[in-house]
C-alpha positions as CSV (number, residue, x, y, z in Angstrom):
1,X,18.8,-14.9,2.3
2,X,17.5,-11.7,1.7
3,X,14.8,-10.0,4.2
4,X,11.7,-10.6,1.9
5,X,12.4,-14.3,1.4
6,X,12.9,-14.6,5.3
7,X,9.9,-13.0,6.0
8,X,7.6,-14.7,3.4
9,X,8.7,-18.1,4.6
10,X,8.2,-17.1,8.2
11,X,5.2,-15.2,7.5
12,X,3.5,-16.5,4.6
13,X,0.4,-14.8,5.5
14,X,1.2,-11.3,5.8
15,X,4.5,-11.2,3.5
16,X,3.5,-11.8,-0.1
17,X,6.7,-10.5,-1.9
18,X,10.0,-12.2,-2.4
19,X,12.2,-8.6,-2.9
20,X,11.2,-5.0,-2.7
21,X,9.2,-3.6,-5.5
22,X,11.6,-2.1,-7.7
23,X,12.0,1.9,-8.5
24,X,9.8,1.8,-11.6
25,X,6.7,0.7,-10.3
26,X,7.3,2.7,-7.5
27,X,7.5,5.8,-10.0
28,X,4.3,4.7,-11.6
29,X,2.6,4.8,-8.1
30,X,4.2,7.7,-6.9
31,X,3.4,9.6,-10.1
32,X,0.2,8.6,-10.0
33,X,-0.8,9.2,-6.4
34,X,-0.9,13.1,-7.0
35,X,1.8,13.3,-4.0
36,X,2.6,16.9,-4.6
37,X,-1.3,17.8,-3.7
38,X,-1.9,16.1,-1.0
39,X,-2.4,17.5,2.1
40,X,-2.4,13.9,3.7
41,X,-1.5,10.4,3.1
42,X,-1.3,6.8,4.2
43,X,1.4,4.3,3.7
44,X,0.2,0.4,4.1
45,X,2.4,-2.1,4.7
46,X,5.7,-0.1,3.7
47,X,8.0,-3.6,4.0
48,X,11.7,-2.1,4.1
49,X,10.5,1.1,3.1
50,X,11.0,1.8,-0.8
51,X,8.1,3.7,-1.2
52,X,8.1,5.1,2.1
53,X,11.5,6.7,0.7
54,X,9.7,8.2,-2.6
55,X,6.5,9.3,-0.9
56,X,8.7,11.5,1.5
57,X,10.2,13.0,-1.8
58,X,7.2,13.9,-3.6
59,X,5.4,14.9,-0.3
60,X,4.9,18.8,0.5
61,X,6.8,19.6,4.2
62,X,3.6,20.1,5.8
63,X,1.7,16.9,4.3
64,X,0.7,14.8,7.7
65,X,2.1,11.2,6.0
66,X,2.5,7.9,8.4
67,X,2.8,3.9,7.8
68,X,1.4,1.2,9.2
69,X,3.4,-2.2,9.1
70,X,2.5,-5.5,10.6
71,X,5.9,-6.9,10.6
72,X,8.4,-6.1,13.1
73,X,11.4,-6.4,11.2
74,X,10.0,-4.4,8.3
75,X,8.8,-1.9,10.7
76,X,12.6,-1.3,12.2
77,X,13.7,-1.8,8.3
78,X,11.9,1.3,7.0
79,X,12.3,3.7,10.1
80,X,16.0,2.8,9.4
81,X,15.8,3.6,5.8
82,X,13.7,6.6,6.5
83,X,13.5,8.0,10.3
84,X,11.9,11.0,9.8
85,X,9.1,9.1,8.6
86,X,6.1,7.8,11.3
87,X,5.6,4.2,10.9
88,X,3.3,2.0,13.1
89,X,3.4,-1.2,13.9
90,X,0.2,-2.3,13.6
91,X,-2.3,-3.8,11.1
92,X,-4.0,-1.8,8.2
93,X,-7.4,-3.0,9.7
94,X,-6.9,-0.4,12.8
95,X,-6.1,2.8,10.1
96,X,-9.3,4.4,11.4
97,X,-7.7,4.6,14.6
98,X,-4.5,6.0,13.6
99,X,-6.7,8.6,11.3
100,X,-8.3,10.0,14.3
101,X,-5.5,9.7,16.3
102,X,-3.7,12.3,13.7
103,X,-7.0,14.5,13.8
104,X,-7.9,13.6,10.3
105,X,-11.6,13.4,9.0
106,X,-10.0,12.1,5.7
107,X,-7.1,11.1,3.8
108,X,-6.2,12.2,0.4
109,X,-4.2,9.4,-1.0
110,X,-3.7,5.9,0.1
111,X,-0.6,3.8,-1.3
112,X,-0.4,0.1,-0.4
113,X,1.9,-3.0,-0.6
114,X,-0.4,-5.7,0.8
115,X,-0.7,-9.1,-0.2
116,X,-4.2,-8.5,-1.4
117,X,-4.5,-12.4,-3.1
118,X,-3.6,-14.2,0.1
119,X,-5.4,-12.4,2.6
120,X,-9.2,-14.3,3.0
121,X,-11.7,-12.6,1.8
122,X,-13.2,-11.4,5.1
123,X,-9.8,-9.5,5.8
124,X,-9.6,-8.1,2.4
125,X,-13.2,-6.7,2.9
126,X,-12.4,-5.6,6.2
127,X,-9.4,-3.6,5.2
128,X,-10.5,-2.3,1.6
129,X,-14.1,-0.8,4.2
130,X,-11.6,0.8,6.5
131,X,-9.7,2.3,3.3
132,X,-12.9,3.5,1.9
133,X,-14.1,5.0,4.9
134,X,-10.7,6.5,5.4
135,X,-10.7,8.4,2.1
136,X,-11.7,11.7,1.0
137,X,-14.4,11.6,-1.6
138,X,-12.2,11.2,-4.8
139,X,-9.4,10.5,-2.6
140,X,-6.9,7.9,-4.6
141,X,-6.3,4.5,-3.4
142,X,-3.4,2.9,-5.3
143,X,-2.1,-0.6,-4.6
144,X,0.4,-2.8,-6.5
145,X,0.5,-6.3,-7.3
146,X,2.4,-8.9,-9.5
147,X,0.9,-9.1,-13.0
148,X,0.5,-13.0,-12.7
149,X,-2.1,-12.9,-10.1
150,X,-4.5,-10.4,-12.3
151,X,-5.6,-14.1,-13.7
152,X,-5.6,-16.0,-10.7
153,X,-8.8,-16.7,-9.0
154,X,-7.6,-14.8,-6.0
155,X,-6.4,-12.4,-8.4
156,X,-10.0,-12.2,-10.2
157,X,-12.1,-12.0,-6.8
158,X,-9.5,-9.4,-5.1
159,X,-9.9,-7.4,-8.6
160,X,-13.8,-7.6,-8.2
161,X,-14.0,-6.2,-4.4
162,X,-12.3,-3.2,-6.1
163,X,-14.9,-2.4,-8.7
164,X,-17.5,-2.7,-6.0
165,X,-16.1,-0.7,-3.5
166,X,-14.5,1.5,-5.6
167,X,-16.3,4.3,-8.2
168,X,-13.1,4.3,-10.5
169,X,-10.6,0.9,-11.0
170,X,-7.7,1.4,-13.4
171,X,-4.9,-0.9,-13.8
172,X,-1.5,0.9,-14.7
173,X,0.4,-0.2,-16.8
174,X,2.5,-3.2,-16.5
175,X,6.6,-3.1,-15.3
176,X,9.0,-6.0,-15.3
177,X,10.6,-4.6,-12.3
178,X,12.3,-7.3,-10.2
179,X,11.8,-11.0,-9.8
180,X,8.0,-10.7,-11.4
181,X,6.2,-8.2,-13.6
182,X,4.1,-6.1,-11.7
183,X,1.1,-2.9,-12.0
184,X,-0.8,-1.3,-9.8
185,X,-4.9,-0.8,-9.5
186,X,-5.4,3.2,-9.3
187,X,-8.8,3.4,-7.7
188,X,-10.8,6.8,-6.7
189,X,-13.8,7.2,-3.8
């Protein structure tokens, strides 16, 4: 059993995908992230580390870059896959903490794997504020999910906090790219 599938049925509430996203929606994140800019940026919930990989390619040297990951396995997974990257093991909720804690009064470009449609809604809220505050003004928050849930009403309420949080909401365009099709929500402060 691979180490998605173990940790969604183990963790149904904090593991929402059944494999690693695959490299082309990663590409469409990446490229659209504006990685070779940015001064600093924010990883949440990396899994096993796929994007953690591709953000450390497109990254300049001196970019300050860490993760946060609530799942152990997942956390030992990606600094594995990727040791000279700084992953947390803690929940995206505390990010203002770990912001301060790397002297930064904002972040540039946040990229995130979260299972946005199972969280309840006061987590969702709790973490999108935190993201918000987090960001530079016209700082990019991009976050992927499967293409299915974009009808769902989980799907539908999770795409509505992001139009009113966010000043700019753009779906990218859609990738069959794994087990589901999936995009990502490109969203500016």
């Amino acid at each position: 059993m691979s180490t998605f599938l173990k940790q969604m049925f183990s963790n149904p509430f904090s593991t929402g995908g059944i494999a690693p996203c695959g490299p082309q929606i990663v590409k469409i994140v990446t490229d659209h992230a504006g990685l070779d800019e940015a001064r600093s940026v924010v990883e949440l919930g990396p899994g096993t580390g796929v994007f953690t990989e591709e953000i450390l390619k497109k990254t300049l040297p001196d970019t300050v870059f860490f993760g946060l990951e609530i799942n152990h396995e997942f956390v030992e997974a990606t600094r594995k896959r990727c040791p000279e990257a700084l992953i947390y093991e803690d929940s995206a909720e505390n990010l203002l903490e770990y912001t301060a804690r790397h002297n930064l009064t904002e972040v540039d470009c946040i990229i995130s794997t979260l299972p946005w449609t199972i969280f309840p809604k006061e987590l969702r809220e709790r973490i999108l504020n935190v993201v918000y505050a987090a960001l530079k003004p016209g700082g990019v928050f991009l976050t992927v999910s499967y293409s299915h849930m974009k009808n769902l009403p989980s799907g539908i309420k999770f795409s509505k906090q992001l139009k009113h949080t966010f000043s700019g909401v753009t779906p990218t365009k859609g990738v069959w790219d794994g087990p589901l099709p999936m995009f990502a929500y490109h969203c500016v402060k």
